[in-house]
C-alpha positions in Angstrom: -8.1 -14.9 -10.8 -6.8 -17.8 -9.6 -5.5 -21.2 -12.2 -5.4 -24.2 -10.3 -3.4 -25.6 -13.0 -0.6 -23.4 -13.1 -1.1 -22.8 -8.7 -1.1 -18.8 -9.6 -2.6 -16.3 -9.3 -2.8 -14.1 -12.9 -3.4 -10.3 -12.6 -5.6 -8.2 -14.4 -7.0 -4.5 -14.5 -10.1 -3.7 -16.0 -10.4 -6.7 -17.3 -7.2 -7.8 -19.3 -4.4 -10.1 -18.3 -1.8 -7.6 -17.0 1.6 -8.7 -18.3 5.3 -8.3 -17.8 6.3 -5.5 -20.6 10.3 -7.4 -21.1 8.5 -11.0 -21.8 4.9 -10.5 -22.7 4.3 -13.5 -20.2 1.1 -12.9 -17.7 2.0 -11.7 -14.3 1.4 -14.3 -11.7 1.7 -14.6 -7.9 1.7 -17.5 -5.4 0.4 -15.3 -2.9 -1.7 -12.5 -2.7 -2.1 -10.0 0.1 -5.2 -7.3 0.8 -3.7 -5.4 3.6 -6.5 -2.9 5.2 -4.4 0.7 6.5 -6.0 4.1 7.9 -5.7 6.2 4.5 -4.6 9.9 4.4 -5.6 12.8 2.0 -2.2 14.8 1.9 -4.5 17.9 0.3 -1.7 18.5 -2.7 -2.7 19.2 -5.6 -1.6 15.6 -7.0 -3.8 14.1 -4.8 -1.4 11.7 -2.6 -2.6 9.5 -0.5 -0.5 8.3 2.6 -1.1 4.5 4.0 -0.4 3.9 7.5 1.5 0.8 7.2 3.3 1.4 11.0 0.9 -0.8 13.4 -1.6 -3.5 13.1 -4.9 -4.1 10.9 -7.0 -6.4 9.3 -6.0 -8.3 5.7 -7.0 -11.1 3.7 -4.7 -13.4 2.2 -5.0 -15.5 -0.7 -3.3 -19.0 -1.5 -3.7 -22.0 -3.3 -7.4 -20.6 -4.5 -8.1 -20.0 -0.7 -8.7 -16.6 0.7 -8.1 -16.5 4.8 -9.0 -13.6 7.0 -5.6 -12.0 8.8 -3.6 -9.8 10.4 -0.7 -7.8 9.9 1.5 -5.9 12.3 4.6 -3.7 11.3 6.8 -2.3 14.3 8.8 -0.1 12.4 9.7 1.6 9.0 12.3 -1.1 8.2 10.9 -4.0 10.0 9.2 -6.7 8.1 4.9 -7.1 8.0 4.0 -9.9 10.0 0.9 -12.2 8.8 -1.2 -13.7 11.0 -4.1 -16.3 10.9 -7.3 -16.1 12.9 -5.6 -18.0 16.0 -2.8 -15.9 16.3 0.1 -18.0 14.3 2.2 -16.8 12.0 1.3 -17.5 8.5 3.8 -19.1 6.0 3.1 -17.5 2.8 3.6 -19.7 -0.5 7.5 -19.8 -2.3 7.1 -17.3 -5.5 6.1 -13.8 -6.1 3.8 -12.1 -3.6 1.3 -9.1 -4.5 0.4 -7.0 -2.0 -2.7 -4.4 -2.8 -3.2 -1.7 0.7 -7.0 -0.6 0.9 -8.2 1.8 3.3 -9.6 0.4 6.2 -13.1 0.8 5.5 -12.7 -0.7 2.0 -15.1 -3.4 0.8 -13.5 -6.7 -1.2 -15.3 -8.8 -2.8 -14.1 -12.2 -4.3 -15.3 -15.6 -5.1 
């Protein structure tokens, strides 16, 4: 959810403000990042899931209460993601912390 006031925005899960277990303080981001990535069942008995995070896909990106189609493209394992906007241009992402959720491609979002 995003606080206008505070330019942030606060995490939750199932409901309830997730917060930072040392301070008690609400977790906040500047930024946050839906990145869409073909999703793998690995068959183990754990049930892992592999993301394929080596490429290029869809995402949405959220800031300053504003959520922006995108792209992302990641050349190699120890490259950085790259964030585009519809035209093409690099996006410059917000100063602060940055959350980033991977979906599988096919994934729905919904937001407001």
């Amino acid at each position: 959810k995003y606080d206008s006031i505070l330019g942030s925005y606060i995490r939750s899960n199932g409901g309830e403000t997730s917060v930072d277990l040392t301070s008690g303080n609400p977790l906040k981001y500047k930024t946050v990042i839906v990145q869409f990535a073909k999703e793998t069942h690995l068959g183990d008995l754990e049930k892992h899931l592999l993301y394929d995070v080596i490429g290029t896909g869809k995402a949405l990106v959220f800031m300053d209460g504003v959520a922006q189609p995108a792209t992302w493209s990641k050349i190699s394992r120890t490259s950085r993601t790259i964030y585009k906007d519809a035209s093409g241009k690099e996006l410059k992402l917000n100063p602060g912390p940055i959350w980033i959720s991977i979906l599988p491609s096919a994934n729905p979002v919904t937001y407001n």
